[in-house]
Residue, then its C-alpha position, 0 to 999 in steps of 0.5 A: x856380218x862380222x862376229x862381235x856386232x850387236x844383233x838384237x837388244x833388249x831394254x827395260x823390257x817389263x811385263x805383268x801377268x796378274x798378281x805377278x811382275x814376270x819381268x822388271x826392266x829387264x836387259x839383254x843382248x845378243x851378239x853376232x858369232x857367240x853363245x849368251x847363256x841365260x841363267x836363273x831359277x825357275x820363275x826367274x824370268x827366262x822363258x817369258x823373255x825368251x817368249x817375247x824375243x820369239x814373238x810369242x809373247x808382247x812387252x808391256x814396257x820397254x824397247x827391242x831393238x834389231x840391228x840397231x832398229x827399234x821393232x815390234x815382233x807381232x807373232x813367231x812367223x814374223x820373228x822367223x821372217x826377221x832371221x829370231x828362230x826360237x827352238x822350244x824345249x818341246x819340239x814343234x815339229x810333225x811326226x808324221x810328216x818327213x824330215x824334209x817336210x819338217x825342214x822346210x815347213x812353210x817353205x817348200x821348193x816347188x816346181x814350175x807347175x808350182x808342185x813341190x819337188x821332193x826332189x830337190x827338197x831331200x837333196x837341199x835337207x840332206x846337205x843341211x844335215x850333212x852340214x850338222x854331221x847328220x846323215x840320214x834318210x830326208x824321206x823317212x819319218x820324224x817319228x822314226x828318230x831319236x829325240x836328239x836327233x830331232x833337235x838337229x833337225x829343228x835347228x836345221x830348220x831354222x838356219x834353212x830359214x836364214x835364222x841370224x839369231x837362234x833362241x834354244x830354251x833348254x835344248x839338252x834336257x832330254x838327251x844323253x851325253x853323247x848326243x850333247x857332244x852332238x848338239x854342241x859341236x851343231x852349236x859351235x859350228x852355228x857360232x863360227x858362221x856368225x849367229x847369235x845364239x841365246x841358250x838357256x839351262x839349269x846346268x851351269x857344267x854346260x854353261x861354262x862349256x859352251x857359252x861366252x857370256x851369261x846373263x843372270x834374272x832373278x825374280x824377274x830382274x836383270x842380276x849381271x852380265x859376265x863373261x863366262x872365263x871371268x866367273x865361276x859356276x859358285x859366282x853365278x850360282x851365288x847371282x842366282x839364288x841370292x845365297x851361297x851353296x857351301x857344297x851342291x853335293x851334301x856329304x855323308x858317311x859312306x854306312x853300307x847297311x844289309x841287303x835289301x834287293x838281289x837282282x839275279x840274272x835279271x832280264x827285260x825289255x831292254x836289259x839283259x842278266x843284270x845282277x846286282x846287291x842294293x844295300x840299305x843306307x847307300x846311294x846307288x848311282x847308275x850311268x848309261x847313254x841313250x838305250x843303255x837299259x837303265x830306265x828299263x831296269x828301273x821300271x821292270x823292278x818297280x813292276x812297270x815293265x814285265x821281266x822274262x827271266x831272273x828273280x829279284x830277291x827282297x830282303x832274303x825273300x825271292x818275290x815277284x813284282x808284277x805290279x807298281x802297286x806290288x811294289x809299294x806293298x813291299x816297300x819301293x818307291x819309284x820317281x819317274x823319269x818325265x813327273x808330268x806323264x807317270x808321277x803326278x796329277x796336274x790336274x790336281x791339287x798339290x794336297x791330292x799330290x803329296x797323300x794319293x800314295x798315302x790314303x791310309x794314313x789319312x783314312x778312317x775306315x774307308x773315309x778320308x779325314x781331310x783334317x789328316x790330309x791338310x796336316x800331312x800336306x803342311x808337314x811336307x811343305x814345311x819340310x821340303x819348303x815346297x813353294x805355293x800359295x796354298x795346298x790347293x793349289x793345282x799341281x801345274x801352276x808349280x815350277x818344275x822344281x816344286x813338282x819334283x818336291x811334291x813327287x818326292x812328298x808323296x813318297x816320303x809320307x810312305x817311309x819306303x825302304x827303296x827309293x828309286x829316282x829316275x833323272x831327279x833333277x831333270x829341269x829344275x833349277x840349281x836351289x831346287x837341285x841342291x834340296x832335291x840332293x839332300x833330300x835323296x842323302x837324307x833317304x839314305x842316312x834313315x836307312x832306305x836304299x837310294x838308286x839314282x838314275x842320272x844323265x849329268x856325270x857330275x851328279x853321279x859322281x858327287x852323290x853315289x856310294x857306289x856306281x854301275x854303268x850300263x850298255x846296250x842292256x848290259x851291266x859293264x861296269x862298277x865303280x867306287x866314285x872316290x877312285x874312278x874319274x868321269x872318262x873313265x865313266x864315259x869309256x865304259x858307258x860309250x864302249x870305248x873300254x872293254x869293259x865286258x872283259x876288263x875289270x876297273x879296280x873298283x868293279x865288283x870282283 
């Protein structure tokens, strides 16, 4: 099939979940030999389109047409056997089986005796991943691989399956900058061989890199279609949210207050002799690829992880934090870097939420006034405007974006003087991105020390006052953010600078 032809369409398609109109006559297509990027905030409608492209969802209304057929895709396994293949952004893979068994699920070569050959099977996997500049093991287990490489092997699966269209719903959510560099070139290779590619993110930075077209929904219906070197980021933002952002990164004076922790020869599980001042009223930024230690570092000074040696020092007092409840005594506040796992009860109200870190507050005695909880709940709603029905509502019928909200509520109630946040804008969409960013400079423009966490460069540089990087466990660098640029960033972070021997200008001295 030649580039450029039209594979799949979609027309009008609607569909009603109850009390809510997910989608509204909404139009998409995909080409042969391009990337379609489809963009819009959470609830806009993007996964739900994508569930019906995959077969995991059916329209009420409208038409898809396939190579200019109209069809119905009854379930996924007949979307794979129509060549749709669709990559969730939770892998739907086996960890306990090869990566060859995962590769050819459902579809095992087998032998005359109708056994299956391992044989041919690892050889046919290995020339597949080859093909991707893989090259590992097609015997060894999928749980003894990264989560990016395991993404490879996904897409590997699909185009085994002969995938003429590949649907990626938030394919770079959880990995590094490295292994992005990975996945787009796994992405472009899959272009020049003519598939059409639907990929959906909130990070409009790979968007533009990697996309020919974009497609806009908001709330449920079809904004525009643009191609991408006709627009600007400010334009589709603009599509997207129906209102302008003067800056996505707020500004601030730069106020360096006192020393609120001394790390000193610091080490873990993960790093090693880390040492490091954080000063109240800044915003500390700190980059690392894949296995850098940064989170390691983060959990071990909130007291989630042990340390084997060093002090931290808090407020000129020499302390041990052998707990997160030590932690929050002394003033620290942790956002982790999966909400969903170590941050919230979804389980549970978004009132529960927001005052589990706060029951003194809305204590008398030993008993909870649920009058003083409700109060509580409102003002953080308000002040954050956190989207729900009610502050009953249960905590996973929010998007990602108002979880995240939520985690930032409950530790405002609080006031800590440390706020560490671990990936804070990690799927969410780029309205809830831009009131999670003022939220982190209003927690530093009170006085409290903010440490950031972040895989998107774009976002270390706009809202750091100060930058460290770290590698293999090790603090190799530091950077004033209005001197250093992100190569320079990259170089020190993927060790392509000898930075361990060689100071930047902006590196303490």
């Amino acid at each position: 099939m030649k580039n450029n032809e039209l594979l799949f369409q979609a027309k009008d398609i609607t569909k009603q979940y109850p009390g809510t109109l997910a989608l509204d006559r909404v139009n998409f297509d995909v080409k042969s030999g391009e990337v379609h990027a489809l963009v819009g905030e959470n609830g806009a409608g993007k996964s739900t389109l994508m569930l019906i492209m995959g077969g995991v969802l059916q329209p009420d209304g409208g038409e898809l047409n396939l190579y200019g057929n109209r069809i119905n895709i009854r379930n996924p396994a007949h979307a794979q056997q129509l060549g749709i293949s669709l990559v969730f952004q939770e892998l739907a893979l086996f960890q306990n089986m090869s990566v060859a068994e995962n590769v050819f699920t459902n579809k095992q070569i087998s032998s005359g005796l109708n056994l299956i050959d391992f044989s041919e099977m690892y050889s046919k996997t290995q020339e597949s991943l080859q093909m991707f500049g893989l090259n590992i093991d097609p015997s060894s287990m999928l749980r003894e691989h990264n989560l990016a490489t395991q993404q490879i092997i996904e897409i590997a699966r699909a185009v085994q399956r002969d995938a003429r269209i590949l649907l990626l719903d938030e394919p770079t959510s959880a990995i590094g900058s490295r292994e992005i560099d990975r996945l787009f070139r796994v992405i472009r290779s899959l272009r020049e061989r003519g598939v059409g590619i639907v990929y959906v993110s909130h990070k409009l930075d790979e968007v533009f890199s990697i996309a020919d077209r974009i497609t806009i929904l908001k709330d449920g219906k079809y904004v525009n279609t643009v191609n991408t070197k006709e627009t600007t980021p400010d334009e589709v933002v603009h599509m997207m949210v129906g209102r302008e952002f003067d800056k996505l990164f707020p500004e601030r004076d730069n106020v360096k207050g006192k020393p609120i922790i001394e790390i000193r020869g610091l080490s873990g599980d993960g790093f090693s002799d880390i040492n490091l001042t954080i000063y109240s009223g800044q915003v500390l930024g700190i980059f690392g690829l894949t296995g850098s230690g940064r989170t390691e570092l983060a959990r071990a000074i909130f007291g989630m992880e042990p340390i084997y040696s060093g002090e931290i020092i808090i407020e000129g007092k020499p302390t041990q934090i052998a707990s997160p409840m030590k932690a929050m005594r002394l003033g620290l506040a942790y956002i982790p870097e999966d909400r969903k796992i170590d941050g919230l009860f979804l389980e549970m109200s978004l009132k529960e939420n927001i005052v589990v870190a706060s029951l003194k507050n809305v204590s008398n005695w030993e008993f909870v006034v649920p009058k003083r909880m409700k109060e509580l709940a409102f003002n953080a709603i308000d002040k954050l405007q956190i989207k729900t029905p009610s502050i009953e509502q249960r905590l996973n019928y929010l998007s990602g974006g108002n979880q995240q909200k939520v985690l930032f509520a409950k530790w405002l109630a609080r006031n800590p003087k440390v706020l560490i946040a671990d990936e804070p804008t990690r799927g969410i969409d780029v309205g809830a991105k831009a009131d999670i960013h003022i939220l982190l400079h209003e927690f530093a423009n009170k006085g409290a020390a903010v440490v950031m966490i972040s895989s998107e460069l774009p976002e270390i540089m706009g809202l750091s006052d100060r930058i460290i990087v770290m590698r293999s466990g090790r603090l190799v660098g530091e950077f004033d953010p209005s001197e250093a640029t992100e190569e320079q960033i990259v170089s020190y972070a993927a060790g392509a600078s000898n930075s361990l021997n060689h100071k930047h200008k902006g590196d303490k001295q």
